[in-house]
N, C-alpha and C positions, 0 to 999 in steps of 0.2 A: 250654380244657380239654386242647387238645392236649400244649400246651406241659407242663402235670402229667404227661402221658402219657413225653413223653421224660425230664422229670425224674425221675420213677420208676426207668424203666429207666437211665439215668445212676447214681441210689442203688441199683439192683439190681447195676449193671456194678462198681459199686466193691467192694462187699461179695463177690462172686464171685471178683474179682482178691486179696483178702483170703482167701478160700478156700484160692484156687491155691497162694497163699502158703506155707500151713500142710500140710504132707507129709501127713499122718494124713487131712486134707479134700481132698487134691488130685481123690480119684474123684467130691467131690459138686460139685466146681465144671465136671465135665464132663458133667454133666446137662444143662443145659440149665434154662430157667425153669422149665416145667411138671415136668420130673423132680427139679428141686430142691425144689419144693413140696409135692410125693409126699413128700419124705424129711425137713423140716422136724425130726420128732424127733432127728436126725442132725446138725444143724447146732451148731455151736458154741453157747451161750446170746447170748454177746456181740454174733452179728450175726442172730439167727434173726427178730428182730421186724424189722429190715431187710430182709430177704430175703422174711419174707413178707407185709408190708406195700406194699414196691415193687415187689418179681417180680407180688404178688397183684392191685397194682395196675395194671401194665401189660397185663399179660395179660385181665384183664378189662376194661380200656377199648379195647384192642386188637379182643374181640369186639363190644361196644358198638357202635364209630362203625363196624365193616364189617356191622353190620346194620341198618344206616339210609339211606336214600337222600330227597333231594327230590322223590324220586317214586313215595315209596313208601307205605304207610296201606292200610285198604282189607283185604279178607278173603283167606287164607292160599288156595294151591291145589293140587295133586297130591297128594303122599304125607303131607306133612304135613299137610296138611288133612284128609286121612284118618283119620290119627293122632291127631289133635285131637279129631276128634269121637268116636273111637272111646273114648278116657283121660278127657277131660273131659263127653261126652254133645251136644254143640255146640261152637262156635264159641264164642257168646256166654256161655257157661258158662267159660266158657275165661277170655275177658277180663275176667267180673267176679271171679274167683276172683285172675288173679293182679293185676289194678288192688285188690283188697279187701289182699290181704296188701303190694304195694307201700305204698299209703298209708297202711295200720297198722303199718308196720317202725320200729320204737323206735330213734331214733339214725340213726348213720350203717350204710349196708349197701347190697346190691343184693338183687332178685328174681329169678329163674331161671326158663325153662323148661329143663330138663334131659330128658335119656334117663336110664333105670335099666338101666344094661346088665347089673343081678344079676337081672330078672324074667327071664324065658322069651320074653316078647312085646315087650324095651325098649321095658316102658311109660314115656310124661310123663310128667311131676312139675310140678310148681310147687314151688318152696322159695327161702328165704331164707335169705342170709348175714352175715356182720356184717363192719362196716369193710371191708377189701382181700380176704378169704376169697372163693377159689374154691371152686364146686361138689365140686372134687376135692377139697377140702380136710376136706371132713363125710364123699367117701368116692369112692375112687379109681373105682367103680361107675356113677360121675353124668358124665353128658358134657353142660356146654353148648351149649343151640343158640343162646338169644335169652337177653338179661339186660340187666334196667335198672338203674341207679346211681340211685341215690336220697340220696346225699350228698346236704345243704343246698348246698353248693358248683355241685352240678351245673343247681339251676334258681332260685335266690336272685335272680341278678341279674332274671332277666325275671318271674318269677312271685314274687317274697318267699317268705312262709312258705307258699303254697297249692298245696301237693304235689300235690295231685288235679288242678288246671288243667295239671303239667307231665306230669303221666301222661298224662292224657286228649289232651295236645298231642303227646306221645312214640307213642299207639298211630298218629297220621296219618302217620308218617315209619320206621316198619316194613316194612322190607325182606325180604318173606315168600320172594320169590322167592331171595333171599340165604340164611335159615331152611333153605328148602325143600331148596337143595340140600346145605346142611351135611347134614340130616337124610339124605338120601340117601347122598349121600358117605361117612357114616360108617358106609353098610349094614345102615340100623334096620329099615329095612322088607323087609316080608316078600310084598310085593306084586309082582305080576308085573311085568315090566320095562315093558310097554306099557299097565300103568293108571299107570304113575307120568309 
C-alpha cells in the first residue's frame, strides 16, 4: 500500500508541475497539497480530479500508516481520552459508533475521527468520506486526527470481502499515543497542561 502512497504523490507532483506551467494557476501550485485541496474549485477542470484524488489520496494514507504502530491497540489515554469520553459518552461508545459507520460505508471511502474547530469546545466527530476526500474537503473546520481507509484494496488480500474482521484487526494496531498527541499539538484541548 505504500507503494499506492508514492504513486499518488508522483500523480499529485505531475499535475502541480502542470499547474506551475499555466501563469493564471501558478499561486495554486504554491499551495502546497493540503492548500491545494482547500481550493479544488480553483483548479482547472482538466486536472482537478487528479489533484484531488491523488493529493486526497496521499495525504490521507500519509495520516493512516503514522497512526499505527505494532504496538499499539488497547485504550486511548490523557487528553484524548478525555475528549472521547466527554463527545462520545465512553470509549466503547466511541468505537462502536465509528466500527458501525466504517463497515456500513457504501463503496470505496475512509472514516474519521475529526476535531470540529467551528464548535466552541473542538468537539469529535465521527464522519465519513467517499473515495480520496479529506475531512477538509466537507469543510476546512474539520481537522484529522485518526482515519481508516476502508477501500476494498486496503484488506482484500488478507480478510476477502469481511470488512468487519479488518476493522476489528485495525482497532489492535492504533497508535493512541500518536492520536493523543496530534490532538494536543493541535491545541484542542482546553485542559490544564498537568492533566494532559
Amino acid at each position: 500500500c505504500r507503494y499506492g502512497v508514492l504513486t499518488a504523490l508522483n500523480q499529485f507532483s505531475s499535475a502541480a508541475r502542470q499547474l506551475r506551467s499555466m501563469p493564471e494557476y501558478k499561486y495554486l501550485a504554491k499551495l502546497g497539497i493540503d492548500g491545494l485541496l482547500l481550493k479544488l474549485d480553483e483548479v482547472p477542470v482538466a486536472l482537478r480530479d487528479r489533484i484531488r484524488n491523488n493529493g486526497g489520496g496521499y495525504v490521507n494514507h500519509e495520516l493512516f500508516f503514522a497512526s499505527m504502530s505494532k504496538d499499539g491497540g488497547g485504550e486511548p489515554q490523557g487528553a484524548i481520552r478525555r475528549a472521547i469520553d466527554q463527545d462520545f459518552g465512553s470509549f466503547s461508545k466511541f468505537v462502536s459508533g465509528f466500527t458501525s459507520l466504517a463497515e456500513g460505508r457504501f463503496g470505496a471511502g475512509w472514516v474519521w475521527l475529526v476535531v470540529d474547530t467551528s464548535t466552541e469546545d473542538n468537539t469529535l466527530k465521527i464522519l465519513s468520506t467517499q473515495n480520496q476526500d479529506t475531512p477538509q474537503m466537507v469543510s476546512s473546520d474539520l481537522v484529522p486526527l485518526l482515519g481508516l481507509d476502508v477501500w476494498e484494496h486496503a484488506y482484500y488480500l488478507k480478510y476477502k470481502n469481511n470488512r468487519r474482521a479488518y476493522i476489528d484487526a485495525w482497532w489492535n494496531v492504533v497508535d493512541w499515543s500518536t492520536v493523543n498527541e496530534r490532538y494536543i499539538q493541535g491545541g484542542f484541548t482546553h485542559l490544564d497542561s498537568d492533566m494532559v
